[in-house]
C-alpha positions as CSV (number, residue, x, y, z in Angstrom):
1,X,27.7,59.2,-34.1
2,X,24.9,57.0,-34.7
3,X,23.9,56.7,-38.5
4,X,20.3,58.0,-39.6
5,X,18.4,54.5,-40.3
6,X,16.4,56.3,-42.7
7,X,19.6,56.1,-44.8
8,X,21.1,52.8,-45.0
9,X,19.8,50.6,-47.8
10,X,17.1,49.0,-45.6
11,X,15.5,52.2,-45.1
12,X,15.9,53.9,-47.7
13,X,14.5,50.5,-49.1
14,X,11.5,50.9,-46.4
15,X,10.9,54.4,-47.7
16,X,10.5,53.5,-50.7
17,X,7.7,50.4,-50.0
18,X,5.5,52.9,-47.7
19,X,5.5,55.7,-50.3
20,X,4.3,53.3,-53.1
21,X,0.9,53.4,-50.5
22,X,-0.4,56.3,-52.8
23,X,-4.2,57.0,-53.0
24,X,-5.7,57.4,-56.1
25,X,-2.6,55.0,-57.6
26,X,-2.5,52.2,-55.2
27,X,0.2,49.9,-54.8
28,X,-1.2,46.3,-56.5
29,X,1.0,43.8,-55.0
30,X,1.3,40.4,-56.4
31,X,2.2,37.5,-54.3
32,X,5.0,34.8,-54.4
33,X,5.0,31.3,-53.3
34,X,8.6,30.4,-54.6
35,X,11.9,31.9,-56.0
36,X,10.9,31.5,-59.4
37,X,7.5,32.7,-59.3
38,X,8.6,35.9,-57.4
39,X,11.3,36.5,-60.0
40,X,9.1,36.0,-62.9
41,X,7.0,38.8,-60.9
42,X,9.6,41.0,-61.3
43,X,10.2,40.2,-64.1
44,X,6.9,42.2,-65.2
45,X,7.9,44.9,-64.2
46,X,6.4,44.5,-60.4
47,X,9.1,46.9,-57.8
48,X,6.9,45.4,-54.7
49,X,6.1,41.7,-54.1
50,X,4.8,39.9,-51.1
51,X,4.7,36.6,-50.5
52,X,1.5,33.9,-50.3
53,X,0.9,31.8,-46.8
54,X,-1.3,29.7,-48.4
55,X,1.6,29.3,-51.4
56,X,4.9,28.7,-49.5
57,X,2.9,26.2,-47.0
58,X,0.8,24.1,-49.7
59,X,4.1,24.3,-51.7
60,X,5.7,22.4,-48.3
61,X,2.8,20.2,-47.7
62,X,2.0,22.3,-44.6
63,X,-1.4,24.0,-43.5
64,X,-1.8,27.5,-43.8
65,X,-2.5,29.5,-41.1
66,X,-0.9,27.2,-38.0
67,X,1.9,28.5,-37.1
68,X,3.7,25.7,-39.0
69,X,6.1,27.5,-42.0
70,X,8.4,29.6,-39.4
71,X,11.6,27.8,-41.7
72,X,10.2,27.9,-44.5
73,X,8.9,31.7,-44.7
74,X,12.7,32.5,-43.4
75,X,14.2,30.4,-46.2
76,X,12.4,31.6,-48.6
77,X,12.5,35.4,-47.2
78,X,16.5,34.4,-47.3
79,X,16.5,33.9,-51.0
80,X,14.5,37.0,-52.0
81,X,15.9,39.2,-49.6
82,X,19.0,40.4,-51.6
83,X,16.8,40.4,-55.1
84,X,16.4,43.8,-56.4
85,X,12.7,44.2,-55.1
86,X,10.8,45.6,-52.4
87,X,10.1,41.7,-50.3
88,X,6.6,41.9,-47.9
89,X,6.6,38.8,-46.2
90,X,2.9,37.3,-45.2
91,X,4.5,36.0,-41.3
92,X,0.6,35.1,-40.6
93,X,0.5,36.1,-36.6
94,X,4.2,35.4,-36.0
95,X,4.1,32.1,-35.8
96,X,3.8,32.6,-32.1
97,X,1.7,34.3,-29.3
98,X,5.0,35.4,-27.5
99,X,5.6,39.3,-28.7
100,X,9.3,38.8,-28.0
101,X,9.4,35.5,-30.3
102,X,7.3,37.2,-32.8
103,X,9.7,40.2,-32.7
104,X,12.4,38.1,-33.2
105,X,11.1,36.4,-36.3
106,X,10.8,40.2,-37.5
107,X,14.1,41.4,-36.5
108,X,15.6,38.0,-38.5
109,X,13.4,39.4,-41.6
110,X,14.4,42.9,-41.9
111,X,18.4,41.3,-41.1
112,X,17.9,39.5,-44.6
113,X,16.2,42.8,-46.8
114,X,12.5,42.2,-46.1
115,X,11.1,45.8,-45.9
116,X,7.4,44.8,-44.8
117,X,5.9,42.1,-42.9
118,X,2.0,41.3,-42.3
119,X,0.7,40.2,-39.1
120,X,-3.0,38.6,-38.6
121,X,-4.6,38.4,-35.9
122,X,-7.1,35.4,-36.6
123,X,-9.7,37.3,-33.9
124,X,-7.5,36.4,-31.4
125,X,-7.3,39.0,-28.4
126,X,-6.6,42.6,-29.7
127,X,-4.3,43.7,-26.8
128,X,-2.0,40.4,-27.9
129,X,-1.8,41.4,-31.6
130,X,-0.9,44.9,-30.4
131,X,1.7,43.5,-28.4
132,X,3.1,41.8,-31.3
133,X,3.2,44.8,-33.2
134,X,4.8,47.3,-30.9
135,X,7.3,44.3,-30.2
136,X,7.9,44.6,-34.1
137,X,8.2,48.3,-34.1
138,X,10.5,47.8,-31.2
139,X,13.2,44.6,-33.0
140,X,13.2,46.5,-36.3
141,X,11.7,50.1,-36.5
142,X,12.5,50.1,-40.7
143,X,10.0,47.2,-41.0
144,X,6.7,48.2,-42.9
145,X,4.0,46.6,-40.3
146,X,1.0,45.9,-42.2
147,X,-1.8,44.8,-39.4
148,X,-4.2,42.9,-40.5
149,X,-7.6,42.0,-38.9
150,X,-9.5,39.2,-39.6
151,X,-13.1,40.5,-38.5
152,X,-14.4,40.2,-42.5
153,X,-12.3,37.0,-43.3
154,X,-13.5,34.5,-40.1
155,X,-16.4,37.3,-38.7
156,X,-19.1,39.3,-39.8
157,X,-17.3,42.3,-40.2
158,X,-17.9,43.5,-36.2
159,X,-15.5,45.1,-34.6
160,X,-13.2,46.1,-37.7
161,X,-12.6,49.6,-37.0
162,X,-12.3,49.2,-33.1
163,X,-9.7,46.6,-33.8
164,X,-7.7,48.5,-36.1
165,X,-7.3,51.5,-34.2
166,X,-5.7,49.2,-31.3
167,X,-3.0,48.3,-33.6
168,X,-2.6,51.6,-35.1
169,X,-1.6,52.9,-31.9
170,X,0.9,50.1,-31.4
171,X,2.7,51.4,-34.3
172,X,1.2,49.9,-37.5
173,X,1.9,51.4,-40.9
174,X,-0.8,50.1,-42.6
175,X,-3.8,47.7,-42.2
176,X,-5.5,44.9,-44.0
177,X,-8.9,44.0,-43.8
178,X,-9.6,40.7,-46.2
179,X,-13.0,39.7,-47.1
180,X,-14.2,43.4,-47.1
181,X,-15.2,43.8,-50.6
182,X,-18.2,46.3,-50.2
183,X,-17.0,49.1,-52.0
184,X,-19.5,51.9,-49.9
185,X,-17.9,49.9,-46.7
186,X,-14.7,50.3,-48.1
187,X,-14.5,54.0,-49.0
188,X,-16.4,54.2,-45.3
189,X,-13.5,52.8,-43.9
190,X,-10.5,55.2,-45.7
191,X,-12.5,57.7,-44.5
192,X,-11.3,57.2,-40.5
193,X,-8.1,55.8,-41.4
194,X,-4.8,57.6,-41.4
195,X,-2.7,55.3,-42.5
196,X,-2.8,53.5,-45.6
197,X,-5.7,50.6,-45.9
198,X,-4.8,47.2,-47.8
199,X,-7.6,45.2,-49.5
200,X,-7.2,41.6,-50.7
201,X,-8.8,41.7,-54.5
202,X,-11.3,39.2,-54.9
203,X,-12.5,38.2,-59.0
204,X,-15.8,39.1,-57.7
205,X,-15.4,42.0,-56.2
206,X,-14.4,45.5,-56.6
207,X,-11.9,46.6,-59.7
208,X,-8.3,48.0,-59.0
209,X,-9.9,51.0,-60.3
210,X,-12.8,51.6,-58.6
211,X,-11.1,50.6,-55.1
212,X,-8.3,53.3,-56.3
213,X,-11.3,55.5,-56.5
214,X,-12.4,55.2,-53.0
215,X,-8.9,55.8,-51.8
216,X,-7.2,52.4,-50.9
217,X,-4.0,52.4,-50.8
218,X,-2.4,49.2,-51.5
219,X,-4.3,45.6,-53.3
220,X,-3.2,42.4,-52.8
221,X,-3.5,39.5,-54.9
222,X,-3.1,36.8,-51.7
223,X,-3.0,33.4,-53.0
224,X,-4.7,34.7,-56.5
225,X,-2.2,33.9,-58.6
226,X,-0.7,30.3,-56.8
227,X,-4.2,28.9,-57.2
228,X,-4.2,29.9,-60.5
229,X,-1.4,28.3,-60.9
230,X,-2.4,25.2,-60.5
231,X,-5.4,25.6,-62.1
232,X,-4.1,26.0,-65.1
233,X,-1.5,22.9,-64.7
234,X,-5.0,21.0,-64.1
235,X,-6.2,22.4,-67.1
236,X,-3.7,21.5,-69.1
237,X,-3.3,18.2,-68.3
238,X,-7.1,17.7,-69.3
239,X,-6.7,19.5,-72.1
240,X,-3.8,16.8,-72.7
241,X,-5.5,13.8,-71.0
242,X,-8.9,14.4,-73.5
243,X,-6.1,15.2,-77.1
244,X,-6.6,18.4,-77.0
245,X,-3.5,20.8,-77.2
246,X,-3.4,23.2,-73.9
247,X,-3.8,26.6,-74.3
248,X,-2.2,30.2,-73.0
249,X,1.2,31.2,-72.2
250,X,3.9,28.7,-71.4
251,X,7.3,29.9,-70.6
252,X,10.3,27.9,-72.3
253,X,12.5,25.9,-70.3
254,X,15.5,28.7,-70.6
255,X,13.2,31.2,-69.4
256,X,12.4,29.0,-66.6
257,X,16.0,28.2,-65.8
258,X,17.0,31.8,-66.2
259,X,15.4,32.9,-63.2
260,X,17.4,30.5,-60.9
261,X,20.8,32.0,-62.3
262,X,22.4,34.9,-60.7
263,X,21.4,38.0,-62.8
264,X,18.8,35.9,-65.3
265,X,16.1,37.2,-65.9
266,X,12.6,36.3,-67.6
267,X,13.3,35.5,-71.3
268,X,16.5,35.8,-71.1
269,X,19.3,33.0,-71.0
270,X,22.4,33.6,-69.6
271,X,25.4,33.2,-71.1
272,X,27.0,30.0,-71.4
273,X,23.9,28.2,-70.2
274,X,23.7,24.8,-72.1
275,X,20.8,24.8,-74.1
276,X,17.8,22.5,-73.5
277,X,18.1,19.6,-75.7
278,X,15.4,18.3,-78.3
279,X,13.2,15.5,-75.8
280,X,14.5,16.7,-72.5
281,X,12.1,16.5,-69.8
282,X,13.1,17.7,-67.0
C-alpha cells in the first residue's frame, strides 16, 4: 500500500507552509542569505523563512539572477533543510531552461526538507516557465511552487495577469509579482486570483497592514534585510572610522557562535562552549 504523501514529514511540513497563506493574516517571510542569519530568524520567532538570490550569490561573489549559484543554493538548502523551520528556497528560474533539469534541482530540494521553491520567469517565454512548473509539480508534488512573474520587476506591468494564469494552470500554488506596489492594483489583482498572491515589501510602499487589508497572502522581505545588513556594517565602521561609537543592536560573540552549534540557539550558549576571551577577535 502506498503511503498518503500528505502524511510523511515533508507534507505534513508542506501543509503547514501553504496554510500559513491566510488572507487578512498574511504570511511575512523573511529572507536568509546564510546559516546563521536564517537561524537568528528563527530565532525570532519566524516558523517560515526563504532564502535571498541576491544574498547567497553576493555572499559567493556570484551575480544574481544568472543561473550561476545551482551549488551554492543546494549547499545551503542542505544545511537548513533539517532545521526546525518551514525552508522556501528562491531557485531564480531553475538555473536552467531544460524542465527536466529544473525539475531535478526541485526533486533534490524537497529530498533535503525544502517545502517551497520560487521560480522566475525573467519575461522569458510563458509556455517555458509553465513547463518548468508542471515539471516541478511532476519531480516533487509536496513542493510549494510559488511562480513568480517578472512583468512589474523588468516590464511595465503588461501582461501580469495573462502570465499568471499560464502558470496557474501548470500547477502553481501561489504567485509573486515583485515591483507591484500599487495597493488599488494590488487588491485588483486578489480579486481574480485563486490562489494565494506574494508581494515583495518595498520601504516605500504599501504596509504589512494595509496589503493584509487588500487580501495578500504572503510578503516577502527579498534581499531587505541582507542589504541592510551591510549597511549597517558600513555604518558602523564610519561611525568607528570618524570616533564615534556605533549604534543599535549587536549580538555577542556567544550568541553568534550559538547558532552554528547543534541545538544553539540565539542568546543562548551551549553548554561546555569555551567562553570568548577578553581581546579575542575573531
Amino acid at each position: 500500500m502506498t503511503a498518503d504523501p500528505q502524511q510523511t514529514p515533508s507534507g505534513r511540513a508542506a501543509t503547514a507552509f501553504a496554510g500559513l497563506h491566510r488572507a487578512g493574516e498574511p504570511l511575512l517571510l523573511p529572507n536568509a542569505w546564510d546559516h546563521a542569519s536564517a537561524r537568528a530568524l528563527a530565532g525570532q520567532g519566524f516558523r517560515a523563512i526563504g532564502t535571498t538570490s541576491l544574498g547567497v550569490a553576493a555572499a559567493a561573489g556570484l551575480p544574481d539572477g544568472a543561473a550561476a549559484t545551482r551549488a551554492e543554493t543546494l549547499r545551503l538548502a542542505t544545511a537548513l533543510g533539517s532545521e526546525p523551520i518551514l525552508l522556501s528556497v528562491d531557485a531564480e528560474g531553475g538555473f536552467s531552461d531544460d524542465p527536466d533539469e529544473v525539475a531535478e534541482f526541485a526533486r533534490e530540494l524537497y529530498a533535503v526538507g525544502v517545502i517551497g521553491v520560487n521560480l522566475e520567469d525573467g519575461l522569458g517565454p510563458a509556455a517555458r516557465h509553465a513547463a518548468k512548473i508542471a515539471a516541478v509539480k511532476r519531480a516533487a508534488p509536496g513542493l510549494f511552487v510559488n511562480a513568480r512573474t517578472d512583468t512589474h520587476w523588468l516590464g511595465d506591468g503588461d501582461g501580469t495577469l495573462a502570465r499568471l494564469d499560464v502558470y496557474r494552470q501548470a500547477g502553481a500554488d501561489g504567485v509573486f509579482v515583485p515591483g507591484l506596489t500599487d495597493l488599488r492594483g494590488i487588491e485588483a489583482l486578489v480579486r481574480r486570483l485563486d490562489v494565494p498572491l506574494n508581494v515583495l515589501y518595498s520601504p516605500g510602499g504599501p504596509t504589512v497592514a494595509h496589503l493584509a487589508d487588500v487580501g495578500v497572502r504572503r510578503v516577502s522581505l527579498g534581499s531587505l534585510l541582507f542589504r541592510r545588513a551591510l549597511g549597517a556594517a558600513l555604518e558602523a565602521v564610519a561611525d568607528l572610522r570618524a570616533g564615534r561609537t556605533p549604534a543599535g543592536p549587536t549580538p555577542s560573540y556567544d550568541e553568534v557562535a550559538g547558532l552554528a552549534a547543534p541545538g544553539g540557539a540565539p542568546g543562548h550558549t551551549p553548554a561546555g562552549r569555551v567562553t570568548k576571551l577578553p581581546g579575542q577577535d575573531t
